[in-house]
Structure formats: C-alpha cells, structure tokens
N, C-alpha and C positions, 0 to 999 in steps of 0.2 A: 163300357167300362168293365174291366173285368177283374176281380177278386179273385185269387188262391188264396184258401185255406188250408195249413200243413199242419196235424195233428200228428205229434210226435209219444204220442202216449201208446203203453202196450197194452193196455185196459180195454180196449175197444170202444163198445157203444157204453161200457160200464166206467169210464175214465170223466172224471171231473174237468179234465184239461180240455177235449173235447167239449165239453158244454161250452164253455169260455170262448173256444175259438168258433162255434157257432151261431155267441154270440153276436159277436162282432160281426159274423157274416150277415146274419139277420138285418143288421143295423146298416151294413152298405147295401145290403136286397133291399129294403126300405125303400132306399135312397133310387133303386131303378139299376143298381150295381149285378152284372151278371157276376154269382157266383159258384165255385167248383170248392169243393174237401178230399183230401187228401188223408189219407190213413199211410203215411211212410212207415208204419210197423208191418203192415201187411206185405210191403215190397220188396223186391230183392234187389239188394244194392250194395256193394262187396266195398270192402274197406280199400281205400286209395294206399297204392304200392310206391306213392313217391315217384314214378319213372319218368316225370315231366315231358311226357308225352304229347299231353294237351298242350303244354306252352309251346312245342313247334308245328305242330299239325294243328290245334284247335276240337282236338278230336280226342275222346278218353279210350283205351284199349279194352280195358273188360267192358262187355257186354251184358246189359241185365237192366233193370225197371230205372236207373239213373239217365238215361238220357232221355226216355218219355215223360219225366218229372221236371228236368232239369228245362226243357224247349216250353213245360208251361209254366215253370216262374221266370224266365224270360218273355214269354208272349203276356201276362201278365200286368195291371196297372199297379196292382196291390197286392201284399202278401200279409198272410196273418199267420203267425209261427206260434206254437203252444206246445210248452214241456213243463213235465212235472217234476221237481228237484229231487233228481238222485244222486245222492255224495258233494252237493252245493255246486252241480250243471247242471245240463242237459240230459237226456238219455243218449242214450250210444245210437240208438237206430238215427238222431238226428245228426248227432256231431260226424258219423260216417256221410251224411250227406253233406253236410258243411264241408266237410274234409274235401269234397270229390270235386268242389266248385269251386278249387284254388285258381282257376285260368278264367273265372267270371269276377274276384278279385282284383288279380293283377289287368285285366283289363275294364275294371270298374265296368260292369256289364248291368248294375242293378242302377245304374244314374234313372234318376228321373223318376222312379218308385217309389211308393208311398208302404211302410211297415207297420203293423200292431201286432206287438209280442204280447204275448200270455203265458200266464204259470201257475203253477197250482204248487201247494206241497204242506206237510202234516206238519210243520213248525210254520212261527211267522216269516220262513227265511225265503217266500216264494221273489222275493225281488234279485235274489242271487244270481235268480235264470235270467230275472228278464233285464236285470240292469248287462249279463253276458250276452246276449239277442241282442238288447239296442244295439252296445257296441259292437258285433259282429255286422250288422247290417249296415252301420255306419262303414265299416271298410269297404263293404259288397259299392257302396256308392247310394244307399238307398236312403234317404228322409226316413227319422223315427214319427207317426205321428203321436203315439203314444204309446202304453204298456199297464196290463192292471193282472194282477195276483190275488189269488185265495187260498185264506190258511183252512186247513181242515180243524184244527185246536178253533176254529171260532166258529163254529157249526152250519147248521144253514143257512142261517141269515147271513156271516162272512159271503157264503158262496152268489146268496143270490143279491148281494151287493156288487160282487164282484160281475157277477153275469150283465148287472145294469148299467155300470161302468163299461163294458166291453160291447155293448150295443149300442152306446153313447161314442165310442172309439171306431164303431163300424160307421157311424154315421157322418163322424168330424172326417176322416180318412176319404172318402167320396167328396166330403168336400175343396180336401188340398188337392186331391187328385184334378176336380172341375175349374179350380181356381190355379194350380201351378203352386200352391203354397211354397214360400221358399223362410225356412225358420232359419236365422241371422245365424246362432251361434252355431247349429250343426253343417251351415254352409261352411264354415269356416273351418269344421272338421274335416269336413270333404272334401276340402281344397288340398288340404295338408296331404289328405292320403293320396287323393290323385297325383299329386304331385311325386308325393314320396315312389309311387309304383309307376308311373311315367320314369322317373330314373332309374331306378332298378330293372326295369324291361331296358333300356337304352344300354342299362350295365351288362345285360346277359346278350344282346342282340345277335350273336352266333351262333348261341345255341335257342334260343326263344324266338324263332322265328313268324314263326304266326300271331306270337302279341307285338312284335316288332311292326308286320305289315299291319295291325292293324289300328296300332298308333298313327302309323303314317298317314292309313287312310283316312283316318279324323284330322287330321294337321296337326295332333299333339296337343289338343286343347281340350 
C-alpha cells in the first residue's frame, strides 16, 4: 500500500502544515502503509498555459518536476494534501499543480483513491482549505476519507490536537483503502461528476482525443 504525502507549504521543515501531513503519514506507517513526502515548494513546475495539449496526446508540453510528481500520485493508493490558508485557499505552489492535472480530471484518473487533506492557518478559518481539497479531490474521482485543521490563535495544544486527529486519519485511510470503503453520499458525487465529464469528453471528441480513446477503452463506465 502506498501513501503520498504532498506538503504544499513554503515554510519547509519550519511549516506547521507539514507536521500535520506527517501526521497522517505516521498513522498509515503504523498501519504497514509504505510511505513517501513531497515538498511541491521545492519543485519546479510551471503554471499550465491552457493549450489542451494533454486532452489530445495524454501528454503535458512543458517539461519540469510535474510529470515525476504527477506518475506518483497516480501510482499511489493514498494521498495526503496539506496547505496553509493564504487569502482563504491554497498556496499558489499547489493550485499550479492542481491546475496542471486538468486531463487526470476529465478522465477521472484518481477513481479508486483514498484522500486526507490538511490545513493549517493563523485564524480559525483553516477549514476554507480543506473543505476546497475535499471538494477538488472529489472531482479528481478520489474518496474523502477525512480532513483536520489547525489554528495558530489556539496555541499548542490546538496543534497537537490536530496532529492526533491526523494520525487517527492516517490510520482510518489504510483502512478504507484494505477494505475498498465505499462512503454512500460521496459515491453519489462521483457518479454525478463522472458522468458530467464522460459527456463533455464525448462533446469535445475531435479535438480531445486521447480522453476520447481512453473512455472507449473503459467501455465508458
């Protein structure tokens, strides 16, 4: 079983956000869970130019640290995303990688994945990020299995609440992943989307080539 951890803070080993997603790691290690971490601030990975490139070939044109990132949260059982709220999202270093995985979207490439998003931030407003993660993961095609926040306004003890919470989420996460866990109502979101992005690749099929074969070769299901 293998665990990515994507730590979107620019803090380094001095980032709060970090702790939290190490958390969780700890908690699927526990479990027997191979895991890896990711610092996507240290990589270089270029803001996506819109050229819809990848919808016909499957293939992104710039060259740089995204596509060696990108093949291990696809080979990947489980991901664990962590940002610190700036301006009520993300960081830019992560949302440029989100951006760049528009053709892992429309072809619902994260099915079958199990997520735990984490957030930090100096107000109580860390649930901004992570209630934005679930639902972006949700599109990706992937199962929420949870998400926990720390405010820095509630001191240490907020944080090492939160760190206990998120090694408690590394641990349940190993378990949907060994069991297939299928949670009723986000199935039900995922239906919707697949569906909604199964038609819209059907709508572009002339030009979106590569998500078109590769609808086909699922049978569209």
């Amino acid at each position: 079983m293998k665990i990515l951890g994507i730590n979107a803070s620019p803090r380094g080993q001095k980032s709060q956000t970090l702790r939290l997603v190490q958390a969780v790691l700890d908690g699927a290690k526990s479990e027997g869970a191979d895991v890896e971490l990711v610092d996507v601030c240290k990589l270089d990975i270029k803001f996506c130019n819109a050229c819809q490139v990848c919808y016909k070939t499957g293939e992104c044109v710039r060259k740089d640290d995204f596509q060696g990132l990108y093949q291990k949260i696809l080979a990947a059982d489980g991901l664990v995303i962590g940002a610190p709220n700036y301006l009520h999202t993300v960081t830019a270093q992560l949302k440029t990688l989100l951006d760049r995985m528009s053709d892992a979207i429309h072809c619902q490439l994260l099915t079958g994945k199990y997520t735990v998003n984490v957030a930090t931030a100096g107000s109580p407003r860390h649930d901004q990020v992570t209630e934005y993660l679930n639902g972006v993961m949700l599109m990706f095609g992937s199962f929420v299995t949870g998400s926990v926040g720390a405010s820095m306004s509630q001191g240490p003890k907020g944080m090492e609440d939160a760190e206990k919470r998120a090694f408690e989420l590394g641990i349940a996460m190993t378990g949907d992943i060994k069991n297939k866990r299928d949670y009723i109502e986000q199935r039900e979101m995922l239906q919707e989307n697949r569906e909604y992005f199964m038609a819209l690749v059907k709508r572009n099929k002339a030009e979106w080539e590569h998500e078109y074969e590769y609808w086909n070769k699922i049978n569209w299901t």
